[in-house]
PQR file of N, CA, C, O and H, with PARSE charges and radii, in Angstrom:
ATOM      1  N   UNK A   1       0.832  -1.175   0.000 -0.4000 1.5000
ATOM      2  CA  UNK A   1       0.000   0.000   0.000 -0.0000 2.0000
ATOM      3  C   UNK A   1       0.883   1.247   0.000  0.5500 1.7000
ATOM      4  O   UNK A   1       2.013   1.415   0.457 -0.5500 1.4000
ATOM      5  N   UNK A   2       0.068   2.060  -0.628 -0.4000 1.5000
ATOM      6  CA  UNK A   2       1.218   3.757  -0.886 -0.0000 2.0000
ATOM      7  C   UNK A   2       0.475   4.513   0.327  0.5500 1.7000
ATOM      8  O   UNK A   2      -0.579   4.130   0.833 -0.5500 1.4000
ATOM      9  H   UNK A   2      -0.850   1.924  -0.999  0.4000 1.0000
ATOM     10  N   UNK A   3       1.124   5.519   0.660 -0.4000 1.5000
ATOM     11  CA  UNK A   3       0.212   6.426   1.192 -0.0000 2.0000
ATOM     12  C   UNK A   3       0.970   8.205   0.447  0.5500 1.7000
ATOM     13  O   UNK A   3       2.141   8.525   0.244 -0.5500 1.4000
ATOM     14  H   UNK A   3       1.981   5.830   0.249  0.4000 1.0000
ATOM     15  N   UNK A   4       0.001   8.782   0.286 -0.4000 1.5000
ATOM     16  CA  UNK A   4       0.676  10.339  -0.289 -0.0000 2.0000
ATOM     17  C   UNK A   4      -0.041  10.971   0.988  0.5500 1.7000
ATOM     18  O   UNK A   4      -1.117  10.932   1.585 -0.5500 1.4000
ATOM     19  H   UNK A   4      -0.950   8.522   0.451  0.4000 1.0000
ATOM     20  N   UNK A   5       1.779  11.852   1.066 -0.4000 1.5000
ATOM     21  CA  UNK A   5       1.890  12.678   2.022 -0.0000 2.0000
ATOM     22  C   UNK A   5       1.683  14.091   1.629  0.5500 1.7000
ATOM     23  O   UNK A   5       2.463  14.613   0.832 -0.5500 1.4000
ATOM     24  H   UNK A   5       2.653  11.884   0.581  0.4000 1.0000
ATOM     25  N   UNK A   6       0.654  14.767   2.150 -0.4000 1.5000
ATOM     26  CA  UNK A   6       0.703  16.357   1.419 -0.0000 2.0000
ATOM     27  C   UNK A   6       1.100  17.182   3.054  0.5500 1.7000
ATOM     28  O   UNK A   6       0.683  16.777   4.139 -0.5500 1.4000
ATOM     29  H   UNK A   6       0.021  14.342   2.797  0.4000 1.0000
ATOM     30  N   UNK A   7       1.953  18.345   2.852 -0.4000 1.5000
ATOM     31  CA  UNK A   7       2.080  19.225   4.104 -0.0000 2.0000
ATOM     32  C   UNK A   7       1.216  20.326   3.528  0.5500 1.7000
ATOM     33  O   UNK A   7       1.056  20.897   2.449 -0.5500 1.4000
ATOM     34  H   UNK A   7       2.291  18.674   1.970  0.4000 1.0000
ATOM     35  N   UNK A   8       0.648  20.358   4.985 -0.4000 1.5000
ATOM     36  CA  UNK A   8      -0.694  21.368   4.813 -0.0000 2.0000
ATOM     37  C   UNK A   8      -0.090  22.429   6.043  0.5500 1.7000
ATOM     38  O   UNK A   8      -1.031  22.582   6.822 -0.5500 1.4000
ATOM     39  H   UNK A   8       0.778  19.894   5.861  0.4000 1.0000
ATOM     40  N   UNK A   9       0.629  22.905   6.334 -0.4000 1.5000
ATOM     41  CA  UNK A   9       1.393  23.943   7.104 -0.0000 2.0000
ATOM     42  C   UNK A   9       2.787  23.863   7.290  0.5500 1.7000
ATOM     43  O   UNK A   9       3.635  22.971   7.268 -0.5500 1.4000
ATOM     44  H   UNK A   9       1.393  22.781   5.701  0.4000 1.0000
ATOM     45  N   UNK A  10       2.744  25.463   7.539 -0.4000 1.5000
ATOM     46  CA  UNK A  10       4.863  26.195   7.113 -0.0000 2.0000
ATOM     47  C   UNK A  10       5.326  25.109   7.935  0.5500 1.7000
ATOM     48  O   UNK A  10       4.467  24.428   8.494 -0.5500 1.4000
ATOM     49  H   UNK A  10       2.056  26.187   7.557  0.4000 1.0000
ATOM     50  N   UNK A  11       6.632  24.813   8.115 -0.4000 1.5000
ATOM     51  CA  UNK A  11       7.223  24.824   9.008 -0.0000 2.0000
ATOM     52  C   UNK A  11       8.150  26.066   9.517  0.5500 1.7000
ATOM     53  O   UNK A  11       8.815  25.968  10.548 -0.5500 1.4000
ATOM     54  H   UNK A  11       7.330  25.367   7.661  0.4000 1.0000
ATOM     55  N   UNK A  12       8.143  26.770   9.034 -0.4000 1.5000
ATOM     56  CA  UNK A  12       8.554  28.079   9.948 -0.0000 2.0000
ATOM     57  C   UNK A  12       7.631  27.987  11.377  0.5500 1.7000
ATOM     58  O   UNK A  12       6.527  27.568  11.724 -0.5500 1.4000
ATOM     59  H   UNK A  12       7.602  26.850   8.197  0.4000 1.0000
ATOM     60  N   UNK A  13       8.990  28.752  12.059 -0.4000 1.5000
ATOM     61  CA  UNK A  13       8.194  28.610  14.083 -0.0000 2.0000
ATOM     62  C   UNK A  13       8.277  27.218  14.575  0.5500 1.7000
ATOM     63  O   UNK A  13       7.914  27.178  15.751 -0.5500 1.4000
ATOM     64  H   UNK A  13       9.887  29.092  11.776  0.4000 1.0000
ATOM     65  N   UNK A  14       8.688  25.836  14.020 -0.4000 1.5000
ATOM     66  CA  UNK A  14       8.489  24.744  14.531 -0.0000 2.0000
ATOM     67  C   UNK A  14      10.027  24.598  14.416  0.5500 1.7000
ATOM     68  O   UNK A  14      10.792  25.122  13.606 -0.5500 1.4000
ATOM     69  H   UNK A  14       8.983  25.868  13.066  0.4000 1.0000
ATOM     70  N   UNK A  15      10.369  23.436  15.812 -0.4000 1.5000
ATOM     71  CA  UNK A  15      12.106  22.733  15.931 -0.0000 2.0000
ATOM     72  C   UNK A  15      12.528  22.237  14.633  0.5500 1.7000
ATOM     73  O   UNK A  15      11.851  21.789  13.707 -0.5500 1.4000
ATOM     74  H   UNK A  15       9.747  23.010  16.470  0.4000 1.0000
ATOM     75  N   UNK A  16      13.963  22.429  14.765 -0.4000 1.5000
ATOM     76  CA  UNK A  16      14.849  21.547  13.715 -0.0000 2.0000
ATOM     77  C   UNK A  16      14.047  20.663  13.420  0.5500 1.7000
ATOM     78  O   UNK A  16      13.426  20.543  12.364 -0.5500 1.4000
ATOM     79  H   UNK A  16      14.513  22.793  15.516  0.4000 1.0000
ATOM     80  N   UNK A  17      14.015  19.746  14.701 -0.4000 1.5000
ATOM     81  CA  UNK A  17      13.792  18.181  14.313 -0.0000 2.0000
ATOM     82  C   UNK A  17      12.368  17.950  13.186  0.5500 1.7000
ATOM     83  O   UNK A  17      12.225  17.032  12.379 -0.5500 1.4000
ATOM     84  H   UNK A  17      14.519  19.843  15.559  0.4000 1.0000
ATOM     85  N   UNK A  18      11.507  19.011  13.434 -0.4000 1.5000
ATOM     86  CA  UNK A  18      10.540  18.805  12.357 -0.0000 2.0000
ATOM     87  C   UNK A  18      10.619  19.069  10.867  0.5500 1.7000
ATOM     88  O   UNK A  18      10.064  18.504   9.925 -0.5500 1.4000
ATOM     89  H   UNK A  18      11.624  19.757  14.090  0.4000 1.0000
ATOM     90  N   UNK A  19      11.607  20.256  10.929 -0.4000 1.5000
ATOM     91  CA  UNK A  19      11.908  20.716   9.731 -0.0000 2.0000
ATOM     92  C   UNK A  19      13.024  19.884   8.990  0.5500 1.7000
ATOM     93  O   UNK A  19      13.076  20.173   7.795 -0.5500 1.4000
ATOM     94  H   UNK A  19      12.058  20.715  11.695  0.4000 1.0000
ATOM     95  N   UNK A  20      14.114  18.730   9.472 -0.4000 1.5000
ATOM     96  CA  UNK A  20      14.512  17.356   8.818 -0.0000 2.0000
ATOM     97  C   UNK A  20      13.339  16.467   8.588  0.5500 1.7000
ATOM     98  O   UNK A  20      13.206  16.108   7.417 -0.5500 1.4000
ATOM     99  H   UNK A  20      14.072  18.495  10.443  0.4000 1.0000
ATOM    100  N   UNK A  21      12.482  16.043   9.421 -0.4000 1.5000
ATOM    101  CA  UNK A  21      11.784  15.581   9.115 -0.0000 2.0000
ATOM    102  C   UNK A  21      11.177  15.719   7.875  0.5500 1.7000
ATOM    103  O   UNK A  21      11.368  14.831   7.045 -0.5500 1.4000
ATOM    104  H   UNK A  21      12.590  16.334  10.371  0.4000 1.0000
ATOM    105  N   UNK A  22      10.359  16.841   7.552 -0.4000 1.5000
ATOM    106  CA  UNK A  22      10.043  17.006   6.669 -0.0000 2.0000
ATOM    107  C   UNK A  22      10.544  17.090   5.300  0.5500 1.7000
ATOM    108  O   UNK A  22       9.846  16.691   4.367 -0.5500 1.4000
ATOM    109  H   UNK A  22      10.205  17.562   8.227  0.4000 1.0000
ATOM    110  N   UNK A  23      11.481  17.487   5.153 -0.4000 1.5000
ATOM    111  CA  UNK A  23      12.800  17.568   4.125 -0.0000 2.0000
ATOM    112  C   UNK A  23      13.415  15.619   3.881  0.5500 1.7000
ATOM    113  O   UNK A  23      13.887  15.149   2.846 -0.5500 1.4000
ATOM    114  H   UNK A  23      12.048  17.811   5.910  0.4000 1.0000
ATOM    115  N   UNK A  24      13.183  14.906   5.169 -0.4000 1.5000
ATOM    116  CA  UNK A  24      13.599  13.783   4.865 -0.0000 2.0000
ATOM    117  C   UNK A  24      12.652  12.707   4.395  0.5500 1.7000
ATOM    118  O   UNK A  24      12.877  11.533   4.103 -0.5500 1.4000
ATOM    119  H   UNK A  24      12.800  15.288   6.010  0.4000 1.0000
ATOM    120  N   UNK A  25      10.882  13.817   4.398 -0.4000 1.5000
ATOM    121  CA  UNK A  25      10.318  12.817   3.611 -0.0000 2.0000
ATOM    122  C   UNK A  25      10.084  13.298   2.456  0.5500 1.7000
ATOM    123  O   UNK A  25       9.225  12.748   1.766 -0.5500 1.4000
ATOM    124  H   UNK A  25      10.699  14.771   4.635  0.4000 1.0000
ATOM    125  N   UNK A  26      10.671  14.246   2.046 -0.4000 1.5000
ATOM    126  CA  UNK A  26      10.656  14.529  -0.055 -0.0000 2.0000
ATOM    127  C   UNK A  26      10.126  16.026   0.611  0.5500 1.7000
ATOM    128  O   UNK A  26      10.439  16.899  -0.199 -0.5500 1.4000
ATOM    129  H   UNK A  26      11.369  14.692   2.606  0.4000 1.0000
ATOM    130  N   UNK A  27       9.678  16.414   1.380 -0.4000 1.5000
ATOM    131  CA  UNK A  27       8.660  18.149   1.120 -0.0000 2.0000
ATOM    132  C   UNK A  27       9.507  19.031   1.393  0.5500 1.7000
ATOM    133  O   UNK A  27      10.358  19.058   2.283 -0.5500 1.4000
ATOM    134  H   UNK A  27       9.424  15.705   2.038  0.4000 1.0000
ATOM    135  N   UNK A  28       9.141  20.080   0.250 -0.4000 1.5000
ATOM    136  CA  UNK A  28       9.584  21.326   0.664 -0.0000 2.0000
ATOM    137  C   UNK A  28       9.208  22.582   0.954  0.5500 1.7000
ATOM    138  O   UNK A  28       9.608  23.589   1.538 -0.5500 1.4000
ATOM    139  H   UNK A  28       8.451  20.058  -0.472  0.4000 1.0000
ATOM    140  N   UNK A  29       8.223  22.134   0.290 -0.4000 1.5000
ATOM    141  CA  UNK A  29       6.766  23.682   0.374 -0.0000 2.0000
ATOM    142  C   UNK A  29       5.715  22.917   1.132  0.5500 1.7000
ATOM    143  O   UNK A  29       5.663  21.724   1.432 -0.5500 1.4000
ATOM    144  H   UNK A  29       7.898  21.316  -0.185  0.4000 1.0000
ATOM    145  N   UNK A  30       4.882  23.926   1.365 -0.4000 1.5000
ATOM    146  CA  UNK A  30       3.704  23.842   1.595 -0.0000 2.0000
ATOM    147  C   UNK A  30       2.847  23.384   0.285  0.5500 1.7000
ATOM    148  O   UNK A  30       2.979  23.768  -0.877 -0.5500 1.4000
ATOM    149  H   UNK A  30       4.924  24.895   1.122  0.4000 1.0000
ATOM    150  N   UNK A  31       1.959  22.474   0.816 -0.4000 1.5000
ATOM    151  CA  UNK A  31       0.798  21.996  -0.062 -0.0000 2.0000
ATOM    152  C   UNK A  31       1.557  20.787  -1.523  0.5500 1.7000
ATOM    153  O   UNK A  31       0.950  20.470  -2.546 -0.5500 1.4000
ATOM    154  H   UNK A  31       1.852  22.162   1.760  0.4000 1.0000
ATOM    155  N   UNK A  32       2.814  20.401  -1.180 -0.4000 1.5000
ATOM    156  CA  UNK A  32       3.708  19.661  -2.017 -0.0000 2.0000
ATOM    157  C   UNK A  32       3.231  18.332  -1.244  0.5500 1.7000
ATOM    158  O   UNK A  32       2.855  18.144  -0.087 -0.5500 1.4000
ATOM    159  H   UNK A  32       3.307  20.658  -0.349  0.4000 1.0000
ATOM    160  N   UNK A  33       3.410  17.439  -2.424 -0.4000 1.5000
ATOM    161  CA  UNK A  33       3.162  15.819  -2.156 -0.0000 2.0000
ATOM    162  C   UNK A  33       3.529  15.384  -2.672  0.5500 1.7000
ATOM    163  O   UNK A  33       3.829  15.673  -3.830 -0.5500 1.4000
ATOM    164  H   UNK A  33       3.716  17.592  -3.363  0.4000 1.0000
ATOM    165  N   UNK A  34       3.861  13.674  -1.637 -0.4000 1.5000
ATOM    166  CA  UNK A  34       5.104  12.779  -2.290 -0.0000 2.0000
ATOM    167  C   UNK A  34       4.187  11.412  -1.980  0.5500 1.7000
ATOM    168  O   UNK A  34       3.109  11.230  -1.414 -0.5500 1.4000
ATOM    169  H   UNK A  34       3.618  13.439  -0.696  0.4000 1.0000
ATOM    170  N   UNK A  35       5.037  10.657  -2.553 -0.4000 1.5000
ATOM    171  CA  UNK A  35       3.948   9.227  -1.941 -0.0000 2.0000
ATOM    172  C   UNK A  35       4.934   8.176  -1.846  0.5500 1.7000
ATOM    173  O   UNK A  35       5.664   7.813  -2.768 -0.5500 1.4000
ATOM    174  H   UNK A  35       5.912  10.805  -3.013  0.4000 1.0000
ATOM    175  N   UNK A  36       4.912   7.758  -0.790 -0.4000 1.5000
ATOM    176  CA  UNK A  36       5.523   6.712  -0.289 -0.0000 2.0000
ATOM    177  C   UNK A  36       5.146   5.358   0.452  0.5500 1.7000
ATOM    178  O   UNK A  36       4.190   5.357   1.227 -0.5500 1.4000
ATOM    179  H   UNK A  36       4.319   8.053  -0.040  0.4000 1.0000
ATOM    180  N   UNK A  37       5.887   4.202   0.223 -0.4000 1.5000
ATOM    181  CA  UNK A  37       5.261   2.812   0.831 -0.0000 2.0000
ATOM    182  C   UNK A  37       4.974   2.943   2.092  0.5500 1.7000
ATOM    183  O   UNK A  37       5.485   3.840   2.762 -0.5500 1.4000
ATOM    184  H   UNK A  37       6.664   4.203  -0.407  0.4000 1.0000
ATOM    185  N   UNK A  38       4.081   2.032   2.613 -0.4000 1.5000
ATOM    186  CA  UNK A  38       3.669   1.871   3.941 -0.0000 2.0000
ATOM    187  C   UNK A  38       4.548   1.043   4.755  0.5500 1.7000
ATOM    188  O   UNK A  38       4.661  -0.174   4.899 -0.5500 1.4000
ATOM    189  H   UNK A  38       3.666   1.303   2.069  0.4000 1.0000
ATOM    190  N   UNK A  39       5.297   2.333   5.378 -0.4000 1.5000
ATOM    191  CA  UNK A  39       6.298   1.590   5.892 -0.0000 2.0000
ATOM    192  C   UNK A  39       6.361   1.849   7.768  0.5500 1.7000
ATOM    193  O   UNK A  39       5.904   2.880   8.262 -0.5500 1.4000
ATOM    194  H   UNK A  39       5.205   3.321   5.261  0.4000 1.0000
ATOM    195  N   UNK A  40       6.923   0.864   8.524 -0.4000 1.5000
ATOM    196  CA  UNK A  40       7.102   1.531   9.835 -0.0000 2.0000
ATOM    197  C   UNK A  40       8.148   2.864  10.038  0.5500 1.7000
ATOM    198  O   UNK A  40       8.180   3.813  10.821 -0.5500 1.4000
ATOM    199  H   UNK A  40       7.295   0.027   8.122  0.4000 1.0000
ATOM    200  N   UNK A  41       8.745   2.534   9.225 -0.4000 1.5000
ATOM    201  CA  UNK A  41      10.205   4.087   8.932 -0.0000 2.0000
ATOM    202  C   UNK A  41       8.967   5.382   8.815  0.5500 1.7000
ATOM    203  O   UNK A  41       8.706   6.105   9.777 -0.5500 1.4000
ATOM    204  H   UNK A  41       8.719   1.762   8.589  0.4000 1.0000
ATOM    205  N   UNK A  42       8.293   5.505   7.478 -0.4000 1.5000
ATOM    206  CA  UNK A  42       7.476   6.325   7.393 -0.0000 2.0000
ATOM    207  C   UNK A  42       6.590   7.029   8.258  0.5500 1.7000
ATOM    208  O   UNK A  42       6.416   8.208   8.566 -0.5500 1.4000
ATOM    209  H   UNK A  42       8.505   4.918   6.697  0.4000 1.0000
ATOM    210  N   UNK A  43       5.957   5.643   8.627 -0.4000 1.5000
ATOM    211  CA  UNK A  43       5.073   5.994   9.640 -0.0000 2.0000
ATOM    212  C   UNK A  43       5.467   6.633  10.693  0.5500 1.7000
ATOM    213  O   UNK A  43       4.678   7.373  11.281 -0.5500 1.4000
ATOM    214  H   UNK A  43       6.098   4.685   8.377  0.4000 1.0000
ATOM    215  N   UNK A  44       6.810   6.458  11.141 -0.4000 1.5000
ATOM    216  CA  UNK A  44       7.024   6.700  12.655 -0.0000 2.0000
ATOM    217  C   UNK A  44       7.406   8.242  12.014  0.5500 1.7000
ATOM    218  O   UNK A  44       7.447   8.977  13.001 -0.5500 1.4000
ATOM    219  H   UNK A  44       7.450   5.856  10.664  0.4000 1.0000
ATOM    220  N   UNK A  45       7.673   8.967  10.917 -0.4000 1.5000
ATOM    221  CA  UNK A  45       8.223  10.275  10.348 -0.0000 2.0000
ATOM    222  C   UNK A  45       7.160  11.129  10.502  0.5500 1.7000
ATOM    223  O   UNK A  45       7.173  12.293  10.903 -0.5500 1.4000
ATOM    224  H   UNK A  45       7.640   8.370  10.115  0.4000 1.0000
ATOM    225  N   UNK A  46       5.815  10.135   9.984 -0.4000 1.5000
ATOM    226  CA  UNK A  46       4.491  11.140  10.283 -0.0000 2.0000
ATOM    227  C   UNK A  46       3.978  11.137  11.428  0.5500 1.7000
ATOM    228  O   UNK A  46       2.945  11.791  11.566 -0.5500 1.4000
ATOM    229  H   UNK A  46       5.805   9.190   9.658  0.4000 1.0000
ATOM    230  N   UNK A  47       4.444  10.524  12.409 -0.4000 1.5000
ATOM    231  CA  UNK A  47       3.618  10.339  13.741 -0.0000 2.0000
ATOM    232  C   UNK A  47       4.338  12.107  14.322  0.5500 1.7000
ATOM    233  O   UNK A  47       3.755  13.024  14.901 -0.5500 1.4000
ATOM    234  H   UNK A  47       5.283   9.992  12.298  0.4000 1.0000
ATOM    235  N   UNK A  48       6.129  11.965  13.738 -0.4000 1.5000
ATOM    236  CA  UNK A  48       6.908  12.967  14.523 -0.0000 2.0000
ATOM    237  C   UNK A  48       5.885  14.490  14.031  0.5500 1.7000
ATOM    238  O   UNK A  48       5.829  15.483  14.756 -0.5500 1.4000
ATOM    239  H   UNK A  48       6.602  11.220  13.268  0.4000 1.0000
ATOM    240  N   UNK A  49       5.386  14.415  13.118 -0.4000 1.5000
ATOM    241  CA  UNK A  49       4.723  15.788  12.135 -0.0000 2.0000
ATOM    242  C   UNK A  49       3.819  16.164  11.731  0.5500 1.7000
ATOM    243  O   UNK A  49       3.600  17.188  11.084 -0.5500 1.4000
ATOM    244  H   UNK A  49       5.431  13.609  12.528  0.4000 1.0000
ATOM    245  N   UNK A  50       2.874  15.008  12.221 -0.4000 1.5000
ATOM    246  CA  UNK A  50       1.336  14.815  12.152 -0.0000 2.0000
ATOM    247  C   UNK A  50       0.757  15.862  12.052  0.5500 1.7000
ATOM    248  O   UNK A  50       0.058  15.854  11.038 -0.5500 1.4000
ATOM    249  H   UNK A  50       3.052  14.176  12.746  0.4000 1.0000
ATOM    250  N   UNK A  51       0.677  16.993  12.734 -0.4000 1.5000
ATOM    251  CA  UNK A  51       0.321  18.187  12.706 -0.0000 2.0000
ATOM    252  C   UNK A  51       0.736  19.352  11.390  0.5500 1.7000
ATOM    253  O   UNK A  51       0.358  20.523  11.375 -0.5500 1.4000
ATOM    254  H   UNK A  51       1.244  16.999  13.558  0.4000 1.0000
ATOM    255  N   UNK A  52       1.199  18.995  10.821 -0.4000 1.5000
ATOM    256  CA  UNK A  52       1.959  19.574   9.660 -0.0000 2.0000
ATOM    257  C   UNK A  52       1.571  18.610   8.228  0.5500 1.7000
ATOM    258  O   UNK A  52       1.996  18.751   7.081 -0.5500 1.4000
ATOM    259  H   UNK A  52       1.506  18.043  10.833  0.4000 1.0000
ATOM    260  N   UNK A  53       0.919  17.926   8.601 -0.4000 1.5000
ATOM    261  CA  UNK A  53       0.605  16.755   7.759 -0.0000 2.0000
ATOM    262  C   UNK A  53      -0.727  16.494   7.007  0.5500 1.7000
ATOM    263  O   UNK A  53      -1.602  16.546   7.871 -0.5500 1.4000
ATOM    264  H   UNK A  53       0.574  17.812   9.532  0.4000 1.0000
ATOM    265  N   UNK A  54      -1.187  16.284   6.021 -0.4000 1.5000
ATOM    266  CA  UNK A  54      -2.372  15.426   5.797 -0.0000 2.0000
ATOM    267  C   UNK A  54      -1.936  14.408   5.119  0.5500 1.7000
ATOM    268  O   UNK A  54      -1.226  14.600   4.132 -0.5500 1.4000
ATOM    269  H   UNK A  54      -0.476  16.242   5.318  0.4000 1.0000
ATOM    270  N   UNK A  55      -2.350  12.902   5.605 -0.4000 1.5000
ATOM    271  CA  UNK A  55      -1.950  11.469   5.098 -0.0000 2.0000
ATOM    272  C   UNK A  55      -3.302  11.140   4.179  0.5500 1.7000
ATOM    273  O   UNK A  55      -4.362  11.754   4.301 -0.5500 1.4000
ATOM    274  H   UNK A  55      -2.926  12.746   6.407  0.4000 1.0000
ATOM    275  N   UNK A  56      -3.057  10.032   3.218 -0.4000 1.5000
ATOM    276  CA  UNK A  56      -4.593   9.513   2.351 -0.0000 2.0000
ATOM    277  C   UNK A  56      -3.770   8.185   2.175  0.5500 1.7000
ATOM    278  O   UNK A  56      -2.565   8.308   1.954 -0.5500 1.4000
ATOM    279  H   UNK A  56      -2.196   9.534   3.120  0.4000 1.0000
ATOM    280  N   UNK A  57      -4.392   6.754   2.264 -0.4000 1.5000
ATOM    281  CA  UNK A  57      -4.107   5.865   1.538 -0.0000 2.0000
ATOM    282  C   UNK A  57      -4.519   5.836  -0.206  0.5500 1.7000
ATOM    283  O   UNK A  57      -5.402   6.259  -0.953 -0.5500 1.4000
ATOM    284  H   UNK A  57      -5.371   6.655   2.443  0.4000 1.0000
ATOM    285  N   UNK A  58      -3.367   5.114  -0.262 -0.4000 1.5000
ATOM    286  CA  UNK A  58      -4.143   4.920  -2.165 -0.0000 2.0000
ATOM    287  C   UNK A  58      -3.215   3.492  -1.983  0.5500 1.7000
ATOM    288  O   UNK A  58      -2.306   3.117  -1.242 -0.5500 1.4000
ATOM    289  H   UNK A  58      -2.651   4.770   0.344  0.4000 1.0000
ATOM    290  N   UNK A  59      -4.175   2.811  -3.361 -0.4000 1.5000
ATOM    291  CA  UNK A  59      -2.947   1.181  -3.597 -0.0000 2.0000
ATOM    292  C   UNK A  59      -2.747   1.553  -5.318  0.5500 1.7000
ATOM    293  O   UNK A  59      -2.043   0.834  -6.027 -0.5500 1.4000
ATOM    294  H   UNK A  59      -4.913   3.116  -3.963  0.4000 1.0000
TER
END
């Protein structure tokens, strides 16, 4: 299963650690999307950013 990741807010004002995060899952802007396997790696990237995040499954 894929899931596409869209960031739906800046990361400006938020820690480093979110702003690698985000950069280490493909985003760089706002409202940019990437799609990636369903993975526990992944998952545990969006759990860190959830808030910065909107997830959708697709297969």
């Amino acid at each position: 299963m894929k899931l596409k990741i869209t960031q739906i807010k800046s990361s400006i004002g938020y820690k480093v650690k979110a702003k690698r995060t985000l950069e280490a899952l493909g985003l760089k802007k706002m409202n940019s999307c990437v799609t990636h396997n369903d993975t526990p790696q992944i998952r545990g990237m969006i759990n860190v950013v959830s808030y910065l995040l909107k997830v959708e499954e697709s297969k």
